[in-house]
Backbone atoms as SQL, in Angstrom:
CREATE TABLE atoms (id INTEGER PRIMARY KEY, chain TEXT, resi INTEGER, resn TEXT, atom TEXT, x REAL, y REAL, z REAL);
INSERT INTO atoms VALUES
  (1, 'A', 1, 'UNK', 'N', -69.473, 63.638, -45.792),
  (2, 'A', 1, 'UNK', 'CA', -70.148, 64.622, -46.621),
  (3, 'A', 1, 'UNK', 'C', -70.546, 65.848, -45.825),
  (4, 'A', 2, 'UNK', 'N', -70.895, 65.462, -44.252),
  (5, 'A', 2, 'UNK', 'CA', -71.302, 66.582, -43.716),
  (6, 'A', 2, 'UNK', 'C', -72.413, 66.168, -42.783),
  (7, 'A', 3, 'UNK', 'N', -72.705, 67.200, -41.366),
  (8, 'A', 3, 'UNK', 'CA', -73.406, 66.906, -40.820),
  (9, 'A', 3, 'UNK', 'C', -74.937, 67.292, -41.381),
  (10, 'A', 4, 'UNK', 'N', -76.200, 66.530, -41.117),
  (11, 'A', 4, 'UNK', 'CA', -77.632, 67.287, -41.480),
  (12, 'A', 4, 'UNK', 'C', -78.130, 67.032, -39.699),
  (13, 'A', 5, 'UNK', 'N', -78.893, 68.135, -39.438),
  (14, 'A', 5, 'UNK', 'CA', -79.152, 68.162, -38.334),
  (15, 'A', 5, 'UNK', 'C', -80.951, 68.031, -38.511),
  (16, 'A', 6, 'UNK', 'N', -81.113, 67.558, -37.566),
  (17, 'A', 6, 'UNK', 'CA', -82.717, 66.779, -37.038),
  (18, 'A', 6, 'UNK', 'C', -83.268, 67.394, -36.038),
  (19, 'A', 7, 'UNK', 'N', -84.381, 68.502, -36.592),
  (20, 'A', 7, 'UNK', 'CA', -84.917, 68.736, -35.185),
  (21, 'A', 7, 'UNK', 'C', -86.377, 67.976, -34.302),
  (22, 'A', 8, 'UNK', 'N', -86.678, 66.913, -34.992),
  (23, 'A', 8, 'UNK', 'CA', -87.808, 66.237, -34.103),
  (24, 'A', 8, 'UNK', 'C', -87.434, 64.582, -33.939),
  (25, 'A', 9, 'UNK', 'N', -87.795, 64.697, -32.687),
  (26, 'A', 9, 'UNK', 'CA', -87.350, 63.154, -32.095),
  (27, 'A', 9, 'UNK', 'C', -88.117, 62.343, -32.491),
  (28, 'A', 10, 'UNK', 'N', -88.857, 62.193, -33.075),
  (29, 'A', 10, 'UNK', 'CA', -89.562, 61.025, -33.536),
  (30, 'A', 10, 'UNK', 'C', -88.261, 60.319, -35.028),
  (31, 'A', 11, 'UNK', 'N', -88.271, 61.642, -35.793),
  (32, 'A', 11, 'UNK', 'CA', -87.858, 61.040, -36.972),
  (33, 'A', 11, 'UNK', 'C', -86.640, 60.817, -36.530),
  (34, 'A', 12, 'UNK', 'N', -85.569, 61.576, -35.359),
  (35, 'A', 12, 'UNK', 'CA', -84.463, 61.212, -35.424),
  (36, 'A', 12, 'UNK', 'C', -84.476, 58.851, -34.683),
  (37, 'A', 13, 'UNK', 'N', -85.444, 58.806, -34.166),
  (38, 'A', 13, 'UNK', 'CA', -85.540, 57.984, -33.155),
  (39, 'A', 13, 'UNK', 'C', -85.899, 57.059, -34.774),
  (40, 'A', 14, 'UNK', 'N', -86.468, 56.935, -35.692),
  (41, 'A', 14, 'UNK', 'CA', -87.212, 56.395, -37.031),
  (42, 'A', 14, 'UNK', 'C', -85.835, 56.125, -37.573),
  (43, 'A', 15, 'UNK', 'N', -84.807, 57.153, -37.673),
  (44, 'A', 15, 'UNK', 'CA', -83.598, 57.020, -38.686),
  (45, 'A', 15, 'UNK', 'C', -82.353, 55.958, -37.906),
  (46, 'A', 16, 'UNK', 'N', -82.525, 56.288, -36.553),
  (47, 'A', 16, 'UNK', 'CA', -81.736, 55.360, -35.694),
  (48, 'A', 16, 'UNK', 'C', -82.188, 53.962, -36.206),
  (49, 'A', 17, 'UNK', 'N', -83.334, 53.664, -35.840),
  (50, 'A', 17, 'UNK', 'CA', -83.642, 52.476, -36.043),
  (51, 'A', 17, 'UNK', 'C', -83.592, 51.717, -37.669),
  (52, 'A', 18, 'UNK', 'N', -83.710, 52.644, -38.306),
  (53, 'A', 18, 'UNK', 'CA', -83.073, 52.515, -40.137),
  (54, 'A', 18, 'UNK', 'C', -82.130, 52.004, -40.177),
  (55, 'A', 19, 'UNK', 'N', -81.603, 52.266, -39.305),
  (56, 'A', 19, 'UNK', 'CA', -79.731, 51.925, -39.091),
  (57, 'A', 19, 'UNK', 'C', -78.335, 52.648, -39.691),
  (58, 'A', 20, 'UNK', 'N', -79.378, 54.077, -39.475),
  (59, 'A', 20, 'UNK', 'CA', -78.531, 55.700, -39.585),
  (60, 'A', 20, 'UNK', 'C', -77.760, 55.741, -37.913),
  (61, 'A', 21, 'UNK', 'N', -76.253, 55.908, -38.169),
  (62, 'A', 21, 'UNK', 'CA', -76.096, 56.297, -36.966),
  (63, 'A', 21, 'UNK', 'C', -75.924, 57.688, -36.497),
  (64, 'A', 22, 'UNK', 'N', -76.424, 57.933, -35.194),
  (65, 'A', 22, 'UNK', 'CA', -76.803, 59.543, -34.723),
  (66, 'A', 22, 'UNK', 'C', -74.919, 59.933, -34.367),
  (67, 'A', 23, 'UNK', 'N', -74.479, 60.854, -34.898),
  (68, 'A', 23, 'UNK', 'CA', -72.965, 61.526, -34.770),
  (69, 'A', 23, 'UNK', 'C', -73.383, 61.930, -32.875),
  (70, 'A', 24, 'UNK', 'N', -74.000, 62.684, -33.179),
  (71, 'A', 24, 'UNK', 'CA', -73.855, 63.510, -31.591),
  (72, 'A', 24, 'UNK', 'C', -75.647, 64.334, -31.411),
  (73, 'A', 25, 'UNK', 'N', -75.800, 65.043, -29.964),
  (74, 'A', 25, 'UNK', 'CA', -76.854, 65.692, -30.314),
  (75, 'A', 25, 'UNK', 'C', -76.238, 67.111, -29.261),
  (76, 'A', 26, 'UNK', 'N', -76.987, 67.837, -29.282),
  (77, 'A', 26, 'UNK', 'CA', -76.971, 69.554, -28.778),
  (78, 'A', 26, 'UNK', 'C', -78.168, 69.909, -28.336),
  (79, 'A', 27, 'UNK', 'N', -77.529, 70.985, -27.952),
  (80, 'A', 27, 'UNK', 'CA', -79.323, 71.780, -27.363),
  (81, 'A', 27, 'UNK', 'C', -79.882, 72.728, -29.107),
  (82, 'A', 28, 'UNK', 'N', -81.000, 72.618, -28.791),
  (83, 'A', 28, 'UNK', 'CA', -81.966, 73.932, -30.131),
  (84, 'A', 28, 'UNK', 'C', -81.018, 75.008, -29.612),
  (85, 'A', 29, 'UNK', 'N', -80.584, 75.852, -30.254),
  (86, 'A', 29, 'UNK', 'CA', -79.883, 77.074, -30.332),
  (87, 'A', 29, 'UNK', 'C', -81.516, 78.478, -29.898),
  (88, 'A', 30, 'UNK', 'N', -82.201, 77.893, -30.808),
  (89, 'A', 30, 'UNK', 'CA', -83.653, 79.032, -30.624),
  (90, 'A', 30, 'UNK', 'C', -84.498, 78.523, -29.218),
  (91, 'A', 31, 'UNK', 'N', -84.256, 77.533, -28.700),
  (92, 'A', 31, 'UNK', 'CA', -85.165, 76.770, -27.807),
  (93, 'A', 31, 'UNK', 'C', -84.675, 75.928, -27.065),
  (94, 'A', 32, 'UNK', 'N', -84.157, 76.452, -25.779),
  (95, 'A', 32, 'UNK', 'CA', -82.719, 75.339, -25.556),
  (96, 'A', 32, 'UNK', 'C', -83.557, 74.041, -24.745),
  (97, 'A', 33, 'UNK', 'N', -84.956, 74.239, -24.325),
  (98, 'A', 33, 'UNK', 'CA', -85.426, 72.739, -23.788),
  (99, 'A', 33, 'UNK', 'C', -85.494, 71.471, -24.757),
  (100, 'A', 34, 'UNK', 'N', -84.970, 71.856, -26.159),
  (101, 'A', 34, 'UNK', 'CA', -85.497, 70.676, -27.408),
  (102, 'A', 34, 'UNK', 'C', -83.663, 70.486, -27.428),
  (103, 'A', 35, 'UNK', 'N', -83.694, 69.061, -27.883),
  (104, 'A', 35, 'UNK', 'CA', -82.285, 68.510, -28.632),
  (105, 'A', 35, 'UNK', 'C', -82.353, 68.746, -30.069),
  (106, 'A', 36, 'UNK', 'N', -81.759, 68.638, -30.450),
  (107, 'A', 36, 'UNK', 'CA', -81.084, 68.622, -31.906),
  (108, 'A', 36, 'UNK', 'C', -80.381, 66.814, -32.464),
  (109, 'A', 37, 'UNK', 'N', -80.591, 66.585, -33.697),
  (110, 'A', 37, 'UNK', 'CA', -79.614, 65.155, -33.543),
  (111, 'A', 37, 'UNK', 'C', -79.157, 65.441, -35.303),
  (112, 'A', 38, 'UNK', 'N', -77.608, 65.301, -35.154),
  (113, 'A', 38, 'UNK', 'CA', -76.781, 65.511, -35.990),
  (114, 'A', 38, 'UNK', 'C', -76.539, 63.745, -36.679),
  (115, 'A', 39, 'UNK', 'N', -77.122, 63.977, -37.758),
  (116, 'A', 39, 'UNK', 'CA', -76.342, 62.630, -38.242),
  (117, 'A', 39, 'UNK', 'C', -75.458, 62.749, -39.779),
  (118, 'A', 40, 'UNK', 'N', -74.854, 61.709, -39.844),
  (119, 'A', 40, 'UNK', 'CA', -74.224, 62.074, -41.125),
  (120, 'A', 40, 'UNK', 'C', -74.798, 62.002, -42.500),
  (121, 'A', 41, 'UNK', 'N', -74.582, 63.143, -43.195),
  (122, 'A', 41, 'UNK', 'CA', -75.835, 63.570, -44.732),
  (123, 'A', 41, 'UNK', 'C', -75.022, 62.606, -45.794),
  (124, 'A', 42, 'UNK', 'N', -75.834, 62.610, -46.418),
  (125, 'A', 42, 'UNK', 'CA', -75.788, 61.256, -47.447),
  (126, 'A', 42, 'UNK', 'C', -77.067, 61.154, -48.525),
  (127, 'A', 43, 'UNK', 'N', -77.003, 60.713, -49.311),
  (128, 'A', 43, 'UNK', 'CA', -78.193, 60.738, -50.252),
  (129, 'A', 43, 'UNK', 'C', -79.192, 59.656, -49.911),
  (130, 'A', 44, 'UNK', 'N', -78.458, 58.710, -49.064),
  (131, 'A', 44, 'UNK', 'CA', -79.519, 57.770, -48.615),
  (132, 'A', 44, 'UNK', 'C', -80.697, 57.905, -47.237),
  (133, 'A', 45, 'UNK', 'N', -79.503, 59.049, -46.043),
  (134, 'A', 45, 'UNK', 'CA', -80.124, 59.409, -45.124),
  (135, 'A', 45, 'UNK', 'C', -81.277, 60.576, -46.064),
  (136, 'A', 46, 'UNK', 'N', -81.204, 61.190, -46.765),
  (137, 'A', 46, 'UNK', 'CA', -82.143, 61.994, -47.199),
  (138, 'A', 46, 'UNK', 'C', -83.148, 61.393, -47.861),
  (139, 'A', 47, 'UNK', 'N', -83.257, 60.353, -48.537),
  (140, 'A', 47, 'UNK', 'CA', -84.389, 59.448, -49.091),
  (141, 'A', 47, 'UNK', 'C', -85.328, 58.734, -47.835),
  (142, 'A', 48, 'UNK', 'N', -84.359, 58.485, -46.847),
  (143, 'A', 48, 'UNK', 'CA', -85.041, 57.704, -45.935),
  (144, 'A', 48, 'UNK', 'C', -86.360, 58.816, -45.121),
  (145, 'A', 49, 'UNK', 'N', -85.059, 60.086, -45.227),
  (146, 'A', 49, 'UNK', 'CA', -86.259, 61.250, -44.225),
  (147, 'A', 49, 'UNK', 'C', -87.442, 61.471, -45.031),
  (148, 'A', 50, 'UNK', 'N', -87.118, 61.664, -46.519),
  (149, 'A', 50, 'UNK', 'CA', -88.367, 61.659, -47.575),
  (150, 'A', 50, 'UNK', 'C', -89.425, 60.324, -47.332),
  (151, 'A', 51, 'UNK', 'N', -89.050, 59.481, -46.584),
  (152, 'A', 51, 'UNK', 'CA', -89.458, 58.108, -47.344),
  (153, 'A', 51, 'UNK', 'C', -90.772, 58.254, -46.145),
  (154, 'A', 52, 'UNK', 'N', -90.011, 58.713, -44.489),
  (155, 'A', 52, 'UNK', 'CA', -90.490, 58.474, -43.422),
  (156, 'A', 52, 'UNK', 'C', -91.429, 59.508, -42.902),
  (157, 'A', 53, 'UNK', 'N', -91.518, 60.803, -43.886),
  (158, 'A', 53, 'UNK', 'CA', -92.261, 61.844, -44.146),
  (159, 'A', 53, 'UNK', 'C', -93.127, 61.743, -45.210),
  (160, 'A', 54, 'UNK', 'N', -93.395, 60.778, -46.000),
  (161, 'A', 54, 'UNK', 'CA', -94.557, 60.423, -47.520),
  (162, 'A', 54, 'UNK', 'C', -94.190, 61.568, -48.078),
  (163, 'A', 55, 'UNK', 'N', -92.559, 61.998, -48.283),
  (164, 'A', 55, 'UNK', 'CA', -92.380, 62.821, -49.214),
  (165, 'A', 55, 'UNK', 'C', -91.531, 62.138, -50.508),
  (166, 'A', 56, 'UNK', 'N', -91.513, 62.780, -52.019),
  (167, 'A', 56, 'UNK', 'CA', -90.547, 61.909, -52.707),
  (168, 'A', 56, 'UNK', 'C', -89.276, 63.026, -52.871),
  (169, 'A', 57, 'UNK', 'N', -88.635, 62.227, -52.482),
  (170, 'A', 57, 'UNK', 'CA', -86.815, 62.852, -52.234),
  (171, 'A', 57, 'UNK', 'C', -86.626, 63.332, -54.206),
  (172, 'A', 58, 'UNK', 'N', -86.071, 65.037, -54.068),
  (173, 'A', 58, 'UNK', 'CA', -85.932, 65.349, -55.425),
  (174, 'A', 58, 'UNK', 'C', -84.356, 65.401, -55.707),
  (175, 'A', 59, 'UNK', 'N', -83.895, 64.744, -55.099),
  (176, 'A', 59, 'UNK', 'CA', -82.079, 65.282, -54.862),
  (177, 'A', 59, 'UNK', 'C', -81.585, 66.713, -55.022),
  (178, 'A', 60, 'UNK', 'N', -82.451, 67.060, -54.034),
  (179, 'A', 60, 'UNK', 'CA', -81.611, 68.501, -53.664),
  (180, 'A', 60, 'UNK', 'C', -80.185, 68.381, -53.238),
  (181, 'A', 61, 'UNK', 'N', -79.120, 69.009, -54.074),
  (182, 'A', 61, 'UNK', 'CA', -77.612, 69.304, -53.750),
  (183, 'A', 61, 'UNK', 'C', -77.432, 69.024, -51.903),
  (184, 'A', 62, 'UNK', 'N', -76.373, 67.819, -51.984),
  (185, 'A', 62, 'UNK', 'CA', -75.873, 68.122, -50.112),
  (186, 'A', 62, 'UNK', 'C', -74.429, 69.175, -50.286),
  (187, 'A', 63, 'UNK', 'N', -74.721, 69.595, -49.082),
  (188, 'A', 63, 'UNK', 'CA', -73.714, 70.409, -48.439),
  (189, 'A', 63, 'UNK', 'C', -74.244, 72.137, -47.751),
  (190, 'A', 64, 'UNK', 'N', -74.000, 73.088, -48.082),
  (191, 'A', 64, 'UNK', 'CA', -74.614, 73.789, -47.303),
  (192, 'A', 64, 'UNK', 'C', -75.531, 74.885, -47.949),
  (193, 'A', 65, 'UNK', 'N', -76.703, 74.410, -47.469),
  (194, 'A', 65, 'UNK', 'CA', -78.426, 74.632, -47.890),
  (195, 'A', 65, 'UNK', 'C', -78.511, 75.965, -47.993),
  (196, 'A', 66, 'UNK', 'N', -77.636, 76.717, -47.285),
  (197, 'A', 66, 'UNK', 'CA', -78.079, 78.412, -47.545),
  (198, 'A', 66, 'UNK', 'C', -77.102, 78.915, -48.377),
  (199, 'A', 67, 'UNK', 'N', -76.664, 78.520, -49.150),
  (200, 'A', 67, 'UNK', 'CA', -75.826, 79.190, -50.259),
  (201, 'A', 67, 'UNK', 'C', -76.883, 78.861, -51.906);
């Protein structure tokens, strides 16, 4: 479906252990001392980030967020 990228290690380290697997990681483009962690988007990885944030997931459209 596409990559969603993660910028804080806690939640990426929360989704690993969900048993989301992490694709790859990078440097912050704005901040190159922080990683980045790319995992693959899915409607389930997005419920889980809602779930692990006490947010409720509204199914916002996947694919690319600035259009």
């Amino acid at each position: 479906m596409g990559i969603k990228m993660i910028y804080k290690k806690t939640l990426a380290m929360d989704l690993i252990k969900a048993g989301f697997d992490l694709e790859y990681t990078t440097r912050n483009r704005k901040n190159r001392k922080y990683q980045c962690y790319a995992f693959e988007d899915s409607v389930e990885l997005r419920k889980s980030i809602a779930r692990i944030n006490n947010q409720r997931y509204k199914g916002y459209p996947i694919g690319n967020e600035t259009e």
